[in-house]
C-alpha positions as CSV (number, residue, x, y, z in Angstrom):
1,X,-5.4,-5.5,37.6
2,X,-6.3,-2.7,39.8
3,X,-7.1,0.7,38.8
4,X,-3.6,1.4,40.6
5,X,-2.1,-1.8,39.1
6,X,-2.9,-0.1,35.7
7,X,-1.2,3.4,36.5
8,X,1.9,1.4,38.1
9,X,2.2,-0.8,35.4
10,X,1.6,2.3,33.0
11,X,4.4,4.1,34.7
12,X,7.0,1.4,34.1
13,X,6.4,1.2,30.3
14,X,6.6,4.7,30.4
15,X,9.8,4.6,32.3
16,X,11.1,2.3,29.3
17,X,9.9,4.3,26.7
18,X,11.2,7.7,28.0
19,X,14.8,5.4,28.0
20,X,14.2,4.0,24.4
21,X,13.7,7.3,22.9
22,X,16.9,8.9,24.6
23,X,19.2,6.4,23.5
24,X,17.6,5.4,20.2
25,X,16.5,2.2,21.2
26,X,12.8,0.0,20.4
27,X,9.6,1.9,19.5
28,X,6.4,2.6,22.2
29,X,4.1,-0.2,20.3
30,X,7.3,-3.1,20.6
31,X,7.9,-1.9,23.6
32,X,4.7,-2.3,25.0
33,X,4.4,-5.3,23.7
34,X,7.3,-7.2,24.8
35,X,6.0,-5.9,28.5
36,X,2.8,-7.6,28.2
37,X,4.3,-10.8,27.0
38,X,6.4,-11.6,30.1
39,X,2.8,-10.7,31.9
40,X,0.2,-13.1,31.0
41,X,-1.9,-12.1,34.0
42,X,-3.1,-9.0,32.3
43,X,-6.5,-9.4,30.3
44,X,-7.2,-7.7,27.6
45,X,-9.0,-5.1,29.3
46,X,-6.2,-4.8,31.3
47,X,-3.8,-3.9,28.1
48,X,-5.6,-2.1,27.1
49,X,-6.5,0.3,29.8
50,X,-2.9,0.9,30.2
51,X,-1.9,1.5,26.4
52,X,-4.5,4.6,26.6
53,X,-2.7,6.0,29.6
54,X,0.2,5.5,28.4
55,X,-0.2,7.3,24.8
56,X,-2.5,10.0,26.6
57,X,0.7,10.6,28.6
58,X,2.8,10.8,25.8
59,X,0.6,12.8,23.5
60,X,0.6,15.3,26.5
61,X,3.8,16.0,26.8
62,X,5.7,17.3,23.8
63,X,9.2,17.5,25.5
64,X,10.5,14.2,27.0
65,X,9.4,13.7,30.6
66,X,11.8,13.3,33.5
67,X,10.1,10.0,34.4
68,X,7.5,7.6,34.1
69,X,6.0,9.0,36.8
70,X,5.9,12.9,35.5
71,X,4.6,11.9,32.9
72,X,1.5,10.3,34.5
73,X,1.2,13.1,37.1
74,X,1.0,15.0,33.9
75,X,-2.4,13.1,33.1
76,X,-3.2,13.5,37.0
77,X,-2.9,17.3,36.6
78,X,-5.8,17.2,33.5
79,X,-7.7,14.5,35.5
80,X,-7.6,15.0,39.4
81,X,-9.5,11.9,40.0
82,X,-6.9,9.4,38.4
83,X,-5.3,10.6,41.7
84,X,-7.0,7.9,43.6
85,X,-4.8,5.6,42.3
86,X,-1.8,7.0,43.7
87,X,-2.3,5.2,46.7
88,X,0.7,3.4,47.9
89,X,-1.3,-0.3,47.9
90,X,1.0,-3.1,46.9
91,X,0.7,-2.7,43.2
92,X,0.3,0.9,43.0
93,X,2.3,4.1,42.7
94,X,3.1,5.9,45.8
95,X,0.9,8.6,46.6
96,X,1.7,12.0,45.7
97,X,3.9,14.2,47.7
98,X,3.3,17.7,48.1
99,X,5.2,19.6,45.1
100,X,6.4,16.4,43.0
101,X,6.6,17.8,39.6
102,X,4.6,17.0,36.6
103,X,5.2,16.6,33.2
104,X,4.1,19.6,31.4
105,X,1.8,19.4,29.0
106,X,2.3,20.6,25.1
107,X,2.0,19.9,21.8
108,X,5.3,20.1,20.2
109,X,9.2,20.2,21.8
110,X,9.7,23.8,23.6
111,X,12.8,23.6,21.0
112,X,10.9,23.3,17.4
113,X,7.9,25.5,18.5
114,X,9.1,28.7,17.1
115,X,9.5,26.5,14.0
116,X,6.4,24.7,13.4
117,X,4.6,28.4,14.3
118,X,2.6,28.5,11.1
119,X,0.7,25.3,12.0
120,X,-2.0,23.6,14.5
121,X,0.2,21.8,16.4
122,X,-2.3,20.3,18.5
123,X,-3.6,18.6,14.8
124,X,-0.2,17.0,14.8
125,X,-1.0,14.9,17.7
126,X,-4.7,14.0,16.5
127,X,-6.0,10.9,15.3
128,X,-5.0,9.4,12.4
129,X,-7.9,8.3,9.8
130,X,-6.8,4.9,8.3
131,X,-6.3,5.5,4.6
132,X,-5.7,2.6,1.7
133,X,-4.4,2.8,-1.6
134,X,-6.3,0.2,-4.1
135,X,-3.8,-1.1,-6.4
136,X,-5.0,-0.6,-10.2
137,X,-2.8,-3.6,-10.9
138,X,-5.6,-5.8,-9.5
139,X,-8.8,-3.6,-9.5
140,X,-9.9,-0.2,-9.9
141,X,-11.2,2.2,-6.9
142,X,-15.0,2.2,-8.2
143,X,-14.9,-1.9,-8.4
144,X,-13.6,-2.0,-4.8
145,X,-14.8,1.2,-3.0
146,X,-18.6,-0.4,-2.9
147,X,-17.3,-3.7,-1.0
148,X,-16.3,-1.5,2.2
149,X,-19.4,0.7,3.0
150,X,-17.9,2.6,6.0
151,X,-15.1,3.8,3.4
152,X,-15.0,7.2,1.9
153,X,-13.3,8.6,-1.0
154,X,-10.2,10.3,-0.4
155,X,-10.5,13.7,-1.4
156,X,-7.4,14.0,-3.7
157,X,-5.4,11.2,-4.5
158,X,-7.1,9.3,-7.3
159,X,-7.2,5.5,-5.8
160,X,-7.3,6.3,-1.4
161,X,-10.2,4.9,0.5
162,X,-10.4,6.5,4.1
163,X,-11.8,4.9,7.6
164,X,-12.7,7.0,10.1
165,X,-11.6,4.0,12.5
166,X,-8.5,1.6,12.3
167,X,-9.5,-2.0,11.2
168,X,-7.4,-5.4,10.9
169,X,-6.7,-5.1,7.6
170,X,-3.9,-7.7,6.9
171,X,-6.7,-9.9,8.0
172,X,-9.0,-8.7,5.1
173,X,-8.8,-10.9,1.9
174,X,-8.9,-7.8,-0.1
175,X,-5.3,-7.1,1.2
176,X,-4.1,-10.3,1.3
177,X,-4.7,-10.8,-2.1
178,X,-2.9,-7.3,-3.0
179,X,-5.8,-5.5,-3.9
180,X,-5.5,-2.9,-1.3
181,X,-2.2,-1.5,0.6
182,X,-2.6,0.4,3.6
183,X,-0.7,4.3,2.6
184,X,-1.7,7.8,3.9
185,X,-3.4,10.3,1.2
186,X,-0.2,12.5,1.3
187,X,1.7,9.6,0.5
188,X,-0.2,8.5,-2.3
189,X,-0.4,12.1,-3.5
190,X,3.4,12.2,-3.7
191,X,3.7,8.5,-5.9
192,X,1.0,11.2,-7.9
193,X,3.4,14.0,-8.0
194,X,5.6,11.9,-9.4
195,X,3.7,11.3,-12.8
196,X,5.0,8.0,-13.5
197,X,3.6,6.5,-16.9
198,X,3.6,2.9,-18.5
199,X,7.3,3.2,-21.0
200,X,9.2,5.5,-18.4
201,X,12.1,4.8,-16.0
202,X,11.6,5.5,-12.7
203,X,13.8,5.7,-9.6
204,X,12.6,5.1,-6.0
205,X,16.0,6.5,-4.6
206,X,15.0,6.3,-0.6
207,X,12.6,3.4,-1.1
208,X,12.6,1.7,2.3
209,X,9.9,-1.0,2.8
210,X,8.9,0.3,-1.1
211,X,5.4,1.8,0.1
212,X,5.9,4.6,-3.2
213,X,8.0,2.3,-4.7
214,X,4.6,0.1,-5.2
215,X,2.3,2.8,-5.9
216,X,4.6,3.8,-9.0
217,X,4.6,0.2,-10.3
218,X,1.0,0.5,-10.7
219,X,1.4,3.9,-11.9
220,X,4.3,2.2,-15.1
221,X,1.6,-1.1,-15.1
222,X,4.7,-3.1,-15.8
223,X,6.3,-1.2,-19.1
224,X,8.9,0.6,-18.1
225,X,12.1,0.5,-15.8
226,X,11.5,1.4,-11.8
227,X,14.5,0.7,-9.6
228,X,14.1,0.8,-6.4
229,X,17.0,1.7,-4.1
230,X,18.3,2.0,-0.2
231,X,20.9,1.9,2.2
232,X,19.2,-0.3,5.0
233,X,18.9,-4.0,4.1
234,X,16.2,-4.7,6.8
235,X,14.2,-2.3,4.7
236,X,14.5,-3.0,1.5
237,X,13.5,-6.5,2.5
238,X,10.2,-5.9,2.8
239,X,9.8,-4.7,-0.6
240,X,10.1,-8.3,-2.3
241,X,7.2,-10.0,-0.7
242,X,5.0,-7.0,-0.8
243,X,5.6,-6.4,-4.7
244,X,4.9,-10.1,-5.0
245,X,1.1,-9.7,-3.0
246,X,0.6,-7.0,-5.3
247,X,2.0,-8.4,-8.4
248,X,3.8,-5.7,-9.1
249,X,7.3,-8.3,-10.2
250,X,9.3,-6.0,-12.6
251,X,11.0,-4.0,-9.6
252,X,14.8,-4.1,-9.6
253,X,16.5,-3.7,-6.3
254,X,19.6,-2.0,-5.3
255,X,21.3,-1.9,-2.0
256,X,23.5,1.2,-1.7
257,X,26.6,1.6,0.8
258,X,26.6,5.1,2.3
259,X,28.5,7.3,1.2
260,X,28.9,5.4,-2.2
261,X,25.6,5.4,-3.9
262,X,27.2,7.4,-7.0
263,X,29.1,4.9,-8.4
264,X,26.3,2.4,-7.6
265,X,24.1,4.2,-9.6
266,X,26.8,5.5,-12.2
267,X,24.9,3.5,-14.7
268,X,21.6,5.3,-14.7
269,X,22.8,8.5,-15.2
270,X,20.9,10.4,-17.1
271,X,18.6,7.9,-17.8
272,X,15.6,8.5,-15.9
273,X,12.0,10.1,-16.6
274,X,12.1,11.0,-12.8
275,X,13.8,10.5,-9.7
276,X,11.7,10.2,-6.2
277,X,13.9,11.5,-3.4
278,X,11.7,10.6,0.1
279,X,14.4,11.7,2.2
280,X,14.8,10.4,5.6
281,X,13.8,13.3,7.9
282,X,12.6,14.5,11.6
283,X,9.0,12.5,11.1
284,X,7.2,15.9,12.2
285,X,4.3,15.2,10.0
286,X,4.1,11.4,11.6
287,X,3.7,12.9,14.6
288,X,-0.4,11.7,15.0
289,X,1.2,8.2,14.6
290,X,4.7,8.2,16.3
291,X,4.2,10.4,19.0
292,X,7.2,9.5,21.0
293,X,8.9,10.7,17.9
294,X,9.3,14.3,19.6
295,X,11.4,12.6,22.3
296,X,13.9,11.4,19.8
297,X,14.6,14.3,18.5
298,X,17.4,16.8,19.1
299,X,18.9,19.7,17.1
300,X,22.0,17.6,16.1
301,X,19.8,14.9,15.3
302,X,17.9,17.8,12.8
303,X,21.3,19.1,11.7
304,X,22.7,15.4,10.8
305,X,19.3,14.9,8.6
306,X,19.8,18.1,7.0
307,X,22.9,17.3,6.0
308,X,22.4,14.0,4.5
309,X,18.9,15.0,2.5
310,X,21.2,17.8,1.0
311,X,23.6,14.8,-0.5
312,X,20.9,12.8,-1.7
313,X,19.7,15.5,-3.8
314,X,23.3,15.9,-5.0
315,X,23.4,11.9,-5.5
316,X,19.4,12.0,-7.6
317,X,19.9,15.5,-9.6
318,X,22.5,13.6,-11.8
319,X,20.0,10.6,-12.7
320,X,17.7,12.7,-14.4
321,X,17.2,12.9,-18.5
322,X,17.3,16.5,-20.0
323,X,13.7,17.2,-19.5
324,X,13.0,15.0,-16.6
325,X,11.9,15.4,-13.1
326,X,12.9,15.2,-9.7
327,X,10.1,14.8,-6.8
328,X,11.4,15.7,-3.7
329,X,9.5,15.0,-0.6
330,X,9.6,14.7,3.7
331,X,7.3,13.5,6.0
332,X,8.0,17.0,8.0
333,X,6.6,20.3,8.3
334,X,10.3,21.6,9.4
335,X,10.9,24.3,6.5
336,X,14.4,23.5,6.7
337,X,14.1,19.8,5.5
338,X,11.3,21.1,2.8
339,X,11.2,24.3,1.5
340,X,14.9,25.6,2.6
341,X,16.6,22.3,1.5
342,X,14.8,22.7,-2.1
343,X,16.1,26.7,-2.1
344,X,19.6,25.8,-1.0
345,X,19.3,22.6,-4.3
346,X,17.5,25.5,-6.8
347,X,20.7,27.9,-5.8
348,X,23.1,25.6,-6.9
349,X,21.1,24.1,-9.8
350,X,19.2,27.4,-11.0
351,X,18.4,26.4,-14.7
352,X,16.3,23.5,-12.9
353,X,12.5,24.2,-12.8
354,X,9.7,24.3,-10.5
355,X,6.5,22.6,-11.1
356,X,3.2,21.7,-9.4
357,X,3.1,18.5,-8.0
358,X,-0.5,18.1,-7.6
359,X,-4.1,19.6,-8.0
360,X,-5.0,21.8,-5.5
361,X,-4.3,19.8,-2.0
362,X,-2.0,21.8,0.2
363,X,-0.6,25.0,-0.1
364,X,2.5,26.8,-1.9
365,X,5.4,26.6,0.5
366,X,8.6,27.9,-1.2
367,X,9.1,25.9,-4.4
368,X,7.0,23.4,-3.2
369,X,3.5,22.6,-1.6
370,X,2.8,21.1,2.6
371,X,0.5,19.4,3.1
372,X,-0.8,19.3,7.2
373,X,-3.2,17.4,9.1
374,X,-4.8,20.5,10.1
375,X,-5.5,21.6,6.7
376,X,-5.3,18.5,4.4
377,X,-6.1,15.9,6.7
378,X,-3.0,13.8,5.4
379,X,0.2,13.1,7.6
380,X,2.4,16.5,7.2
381,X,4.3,16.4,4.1
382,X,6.6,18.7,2.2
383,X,6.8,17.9,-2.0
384,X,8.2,19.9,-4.8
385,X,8.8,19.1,-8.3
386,X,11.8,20.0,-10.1
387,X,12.0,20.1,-13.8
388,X,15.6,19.1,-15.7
389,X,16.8,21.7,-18.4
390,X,16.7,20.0,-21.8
């Protein structure tokens, strides 16, 4: 491909993206792929010179672009000389006319700015360190830390390893043999938070693929009751053959039908040690790995997620013992799905009370602790712990 071909081919995906994240559809990474599939003339060079324009464009531009095209004029406008490729050849955009509009370029939706005002935003949008959890089922972090020497400790969760570069880990033995699992520091510090111990019962209430859901079933080593529960099938799928790498095979499963998890989980009430709500949310503290995230998301999209972590605390808070504990937690740095939504549950439920989650990561937002990428080096997180009255 020529260096036109590239930005033309660059501008399509981007085109296709820009669509997907309007109307909810595929992610950048599938989408990319599934264009370079029905392409077999494009070497690997080729792929991927156009996945780095195409996620420099998107980092660039925090609102969603116009067009494909913006968007790249948005990289032309940083880079003058990536003009030359605007040349109208047979591959290759059309050249610029005089005043076509460019993407501009920010780090966050004009919309949430005012919002996420206490943070670097620009750290939202840097790279992500690759971080792995080793699983004390199998090993311990000082037996497997020496096998990797480019691997650091993480600074505060008790079992991370951290990469400064990505790596094919599924191809690593280590992994395969469910020794390792690949899970950001702020998400292992919230499996942490959660103080899970061999004899307890524990409830993984928003589970999804069971990331946390495994990290506790190291935490309970097998003694103990964790349930792990969601409403999307495709999801909860996942967790049965990861558990199974990590031999983590005590893990009961529950599929929930929105709107009725109560009486699903009628039978646990007031059973449990502690309850892990990770709510689904905006994603703002993905944002270093989901960019085209920000494109997805509108207020009412905010407003419905809102809503729907304030009944899932209403659907946990009843599962808890006298005396146990509720973890709370979002990947986002959006105070109203972290440290309002916990307020809005501690009016309503005063005699509950606030705890630490963890050691000194992060810093005190509301009842809880966020942690940022600027700060903490994690993905953004919001976690609070919340204590049952006896």
């Amino acid at each position: 491909m020529t260096p036109a071909a590239r930005v033309q081919a660059g501008i399509e995906l981007l085109d296709t993206i820009i669509a997907s994240a309007r109307d909810g559809g595929a992610a950048a990474d599938t989408l990319i792929s599934r264009y370079f599939k029905t392409r077999r003339y494009a070497g690997s060079k080729d792929r991927r010179a156009v996945r780095d324009l195409v996620y420099a464009a998107i980092r660039r531009s925090g609102d969603r672009p116009q067009s494909g095209r913006a968007a790249m004029l948005g990289l032309v406008a940083d880079d003058p000389a990536l003009a030359a490729a605007f040349d109208g050849s047979p591959h290759g955009p059309a050249p610029v006319e005089a005043g076509e509009g460019a993407a501009p370029a920010a780090p966050v939706p004009a919309w949430l700015a005012p919002q996420l005002a206490d943070y670097d935003t620009a750290a939202l949008l840097g790279r992500a360190p690759l971080d792995l959890r080793v699983n004390t089922l199998k090993a311990t972090r000082d037996a497997v830390a020496p096998l990797w020497p480019d691997a650091v400790l993480t600074p505060h969760a008790a079992n991370g390893l951290r990469f400064a570069a990505p790596f094919a880990v599924e191809d690593d033995p280590r992994w395969r043999d469910g020794i390792v699992e690949v899970q950001d520091e702020g998400s292992q510090l919230i499996a942490e938070a959660c103080a899970a111990a061999p004899g307890m019962t524990v409830v993984d209430l928003c589970a999804g693929a069971g990331g946390k859901t495994l990290a506790l079933a190291a935490a309970i080593a097998g003694q103990g009751r964790l349930v792990a529960c969601d409403t999307n099938r495709d999801r909860l799928s996942r967790l049965a053959p990861r558990a199974a790498r990590a031999g983590a095979t005590a893990i009961e499963q529950r599929l929930l039908d929105p709107g009725r998890e109560a009486a699903a989980l009628a039978d646990l009430a007031g059973t449990a040690d502690v309850v892990l709500v990770d709510a689904p949310c905006s994603g703002t503290g993905t944002w270093r790995r989901n960019p085209e995230a920000r494109w997805r998301l509108t207020p009412d999209r905010l407003a419905r997620l809102v809503a729907a972590q304030a009944a899932i605390l209403q659907v946990a808070a009843p599962l808890v013992r006298p005396g146990g504990a509720l973890v709370y937690a979002v990947c986002s740095l959006l105070d109203a799905e972290g440290a309002a939504q916990v307020d809005s549950f501690a009016g309503q439920c005063a005699d509950w009370r606030a705890e630490e989650p963890f050691g000194p990561a992060g810093r005190a937002r509301g009842h809880g602790r966020v942690l940022d990428p600027a700060r903490d080096g994690t993905d953004g997180f919001f976690v609070a712990r919340l204590r049952c009255p006896t």
